[in-house]
C-alpha positions as CSV (number, residue, x, y, z in Angstrom):
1,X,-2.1,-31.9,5.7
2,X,-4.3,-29.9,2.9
3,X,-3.6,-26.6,5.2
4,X,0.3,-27.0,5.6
5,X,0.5,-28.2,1.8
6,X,-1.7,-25.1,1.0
7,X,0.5,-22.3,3.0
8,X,3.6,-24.1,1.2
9,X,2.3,-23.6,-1.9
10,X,1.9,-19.9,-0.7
11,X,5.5,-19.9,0.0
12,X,7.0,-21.1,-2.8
13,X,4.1,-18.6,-4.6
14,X,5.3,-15.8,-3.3
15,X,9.3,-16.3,-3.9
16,X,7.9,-17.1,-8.2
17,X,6.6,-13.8,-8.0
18,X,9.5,-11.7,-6.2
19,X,11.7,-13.4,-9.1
20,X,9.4,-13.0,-11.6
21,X,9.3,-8.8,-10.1
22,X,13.6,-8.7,-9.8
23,X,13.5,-10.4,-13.5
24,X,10.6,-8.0,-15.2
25,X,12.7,-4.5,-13.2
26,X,15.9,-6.4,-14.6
27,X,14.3,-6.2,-18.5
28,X,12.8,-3.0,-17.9
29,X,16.2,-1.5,-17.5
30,X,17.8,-3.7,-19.9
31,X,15.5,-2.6,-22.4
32,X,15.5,1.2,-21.4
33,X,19.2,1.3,-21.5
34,X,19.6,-0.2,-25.0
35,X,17.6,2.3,-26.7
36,X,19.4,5.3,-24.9
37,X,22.6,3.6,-25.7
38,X,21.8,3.4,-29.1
39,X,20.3,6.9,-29.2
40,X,23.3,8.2,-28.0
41,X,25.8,6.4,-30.2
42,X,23.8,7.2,-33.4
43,X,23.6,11.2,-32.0
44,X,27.2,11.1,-31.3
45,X,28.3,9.7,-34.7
46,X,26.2,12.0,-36.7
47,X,28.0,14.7,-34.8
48,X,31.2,13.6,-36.1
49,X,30.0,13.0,-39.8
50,X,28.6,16.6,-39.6
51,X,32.1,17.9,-39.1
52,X,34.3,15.8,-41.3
53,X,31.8,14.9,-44.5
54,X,28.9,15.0,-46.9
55,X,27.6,10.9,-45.8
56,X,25.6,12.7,-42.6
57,X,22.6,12.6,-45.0
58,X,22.3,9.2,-45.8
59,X,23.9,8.0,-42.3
60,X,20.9,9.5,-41.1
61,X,18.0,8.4,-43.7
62,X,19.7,5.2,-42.3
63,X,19.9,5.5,-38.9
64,X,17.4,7.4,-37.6
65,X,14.2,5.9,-38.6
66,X,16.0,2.5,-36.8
67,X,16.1,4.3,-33.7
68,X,12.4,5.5,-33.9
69,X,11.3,1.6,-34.6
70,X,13.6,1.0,-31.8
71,X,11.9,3.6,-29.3
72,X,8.7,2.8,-29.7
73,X,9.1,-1.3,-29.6
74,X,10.9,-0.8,-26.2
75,X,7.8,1.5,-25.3
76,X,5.2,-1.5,-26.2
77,X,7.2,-3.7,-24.4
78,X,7.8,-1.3,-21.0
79,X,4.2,-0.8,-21.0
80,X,3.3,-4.5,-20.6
81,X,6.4,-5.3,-18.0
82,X,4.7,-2.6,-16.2
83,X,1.2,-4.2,-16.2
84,X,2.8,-7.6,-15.7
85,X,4.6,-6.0,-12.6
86,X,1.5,-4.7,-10.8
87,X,0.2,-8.2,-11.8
88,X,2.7,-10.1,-9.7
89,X,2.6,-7.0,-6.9
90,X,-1.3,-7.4,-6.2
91,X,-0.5,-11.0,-6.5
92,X,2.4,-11.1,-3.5
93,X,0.3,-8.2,-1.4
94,X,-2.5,-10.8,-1.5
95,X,-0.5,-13.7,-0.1
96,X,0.9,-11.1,2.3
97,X,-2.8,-10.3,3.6
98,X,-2.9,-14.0,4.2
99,X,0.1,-14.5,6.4
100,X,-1.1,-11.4,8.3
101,X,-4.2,-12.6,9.2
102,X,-2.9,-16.3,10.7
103,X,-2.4,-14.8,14.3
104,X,-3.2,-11.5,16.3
105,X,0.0,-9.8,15.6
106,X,0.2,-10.8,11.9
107,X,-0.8,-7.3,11.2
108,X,2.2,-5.7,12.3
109,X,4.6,-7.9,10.2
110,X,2.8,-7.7,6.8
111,X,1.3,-4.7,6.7
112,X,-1.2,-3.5,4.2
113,X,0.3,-1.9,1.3
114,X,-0.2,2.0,1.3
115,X,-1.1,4.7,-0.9
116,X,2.3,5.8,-2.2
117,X,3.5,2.2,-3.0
118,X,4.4,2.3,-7.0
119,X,1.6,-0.6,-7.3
120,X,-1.4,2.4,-6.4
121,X,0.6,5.0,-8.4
122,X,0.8,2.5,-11.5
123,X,-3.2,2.0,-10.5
124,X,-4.2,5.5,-10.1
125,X,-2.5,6.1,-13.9
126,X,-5.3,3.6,-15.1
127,X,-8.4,4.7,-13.1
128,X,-7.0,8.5,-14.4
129,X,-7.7,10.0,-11.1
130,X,-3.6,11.3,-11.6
131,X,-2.9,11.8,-15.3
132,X,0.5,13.4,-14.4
133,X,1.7,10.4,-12.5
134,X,1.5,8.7,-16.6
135,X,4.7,10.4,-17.1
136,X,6.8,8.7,-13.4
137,X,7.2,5.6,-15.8
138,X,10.1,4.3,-17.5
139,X,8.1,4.1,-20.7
140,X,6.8,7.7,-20.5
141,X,10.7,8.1,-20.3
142,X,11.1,6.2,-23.6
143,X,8.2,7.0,-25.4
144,X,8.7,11.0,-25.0
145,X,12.9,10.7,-26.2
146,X,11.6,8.7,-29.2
147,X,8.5,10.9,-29.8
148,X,11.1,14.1,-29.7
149,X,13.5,12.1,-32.0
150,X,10.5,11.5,-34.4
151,X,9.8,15.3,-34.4
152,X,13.5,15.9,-35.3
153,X,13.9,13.5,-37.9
154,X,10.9,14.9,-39.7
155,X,12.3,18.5,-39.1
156,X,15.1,17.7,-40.6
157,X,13.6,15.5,-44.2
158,X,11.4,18.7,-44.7
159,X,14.2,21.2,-44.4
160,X,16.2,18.9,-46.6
161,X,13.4,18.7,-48.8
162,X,13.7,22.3,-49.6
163,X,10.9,23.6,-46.7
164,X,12.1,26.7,-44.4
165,X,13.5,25.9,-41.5
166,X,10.8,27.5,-39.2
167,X,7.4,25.5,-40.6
168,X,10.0,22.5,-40.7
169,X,11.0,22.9,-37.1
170,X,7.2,23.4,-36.5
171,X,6.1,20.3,-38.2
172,X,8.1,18.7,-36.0
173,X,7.3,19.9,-33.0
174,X,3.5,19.2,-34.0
175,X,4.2,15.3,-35.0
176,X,6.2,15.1,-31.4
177,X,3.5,16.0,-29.2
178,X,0.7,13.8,-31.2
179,X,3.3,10.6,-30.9
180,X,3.5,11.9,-27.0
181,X,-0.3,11.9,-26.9
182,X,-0.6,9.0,-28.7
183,X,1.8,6.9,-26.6
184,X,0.5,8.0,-23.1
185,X,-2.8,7.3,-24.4
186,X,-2.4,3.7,-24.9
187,X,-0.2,3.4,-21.6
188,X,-3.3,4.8,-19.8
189,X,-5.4,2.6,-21.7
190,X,-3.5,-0.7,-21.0
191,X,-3.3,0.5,-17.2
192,X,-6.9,0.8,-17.0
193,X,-7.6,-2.5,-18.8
194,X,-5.3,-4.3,-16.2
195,X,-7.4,-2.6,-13.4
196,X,-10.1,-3.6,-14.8
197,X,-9.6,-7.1,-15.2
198,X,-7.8,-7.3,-11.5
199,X,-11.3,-6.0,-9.9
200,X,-13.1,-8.5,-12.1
201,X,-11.1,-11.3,-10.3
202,X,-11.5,-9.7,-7.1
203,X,-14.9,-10.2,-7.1
């Protein structure tokens, strides 16, 4: 009775943590689309104000810096629906070992995960033993279209401050790659901390 209320438990484990996966992927791209929608729209209506009148300046005093907020929030938050979705993977992969080893043959039908699954990728990001695969994520996405907005937006106050438009546009460029730096950083630093604390349980 403990055994078959035991592997029931498994059961209804396993479908929590496919929902909880299909519901963390649903908010990732909820989230993700938002900010580009709202990216967009802002870019397209400052395009028109730059055509038809002076308010572009304040419109975008206004806007902009709502946008940034915006970007990196939704970064913080992809970051830790990431973690919280290799979570639940390594979770369901260990119920999945289970199953496979009941009979001879399990094996075949759950099969061990394997080295390109998104679950090592997202791992391999944290151990750094592939820095580049930081930038596969749908945060990277995020973080790097709101770090390049950032380095705009400052571009732009400096040259309206009265600063030439070349050390302007430089400034800019200098303040987006230290927000890209800075935001991969702590991506690969909350990967790594999750890795961490998975092995810790392991053993």
């Amino acid at each position: 009775d403990a055994r078959s209320a035991f592997e029931a438990g498994l059961a209804n484990e396993y479908f929590a943590l496919s929902g909880l996966r299909s519901s963390s992927i649903a908010e990732a791209g909820t989230r993700a689309t938002l900010f580009f929608t709202t990216l967009t729209g802002t870019v397209l209506a400052l395009g028109f104000l730059a055509g038809t009148t002076d308010a572009i300046v304040p419109v975008a005093y206004a806007a902009l810096p709502i946008v940034i907020l915006l970007g990196v929030l939704s970064f913080l938050r992809l970051v830790e629906i990431s973690v919280e979705d290799v979570g639940a993977l390594r979770a369901i992969n260990r119920i999945r070992a289970y199953y496979g080893g009941l009979v001879p043959e399990g094996r075949d039908y759950f099969p061990a995960p394997g080295r390109q699954q998104a679950i090592n990728e997202l791992i391999d990001v944290g151990a750094r033993r592939a820095p580049w695969r930081a930038a596969l994520t749908i945060a990277a996405t995020v973080g790097v279209m709101d770090a390049l907005v950032a380095g705009a937006s400052l571009a732009f106050v400096l040259a309206h401050a009265g600063m030439p438009t070349a050390p302007a546009v430089v400034a800019g460029i200098l303040v987006a790659l230290a927000m890209i730096w800075a935001l991969f950083a702590h991506q690969t630093r909350r990967f790594g901390t999750a890795l961490r604390v998975a092995e810790s349980m392991s053993s």
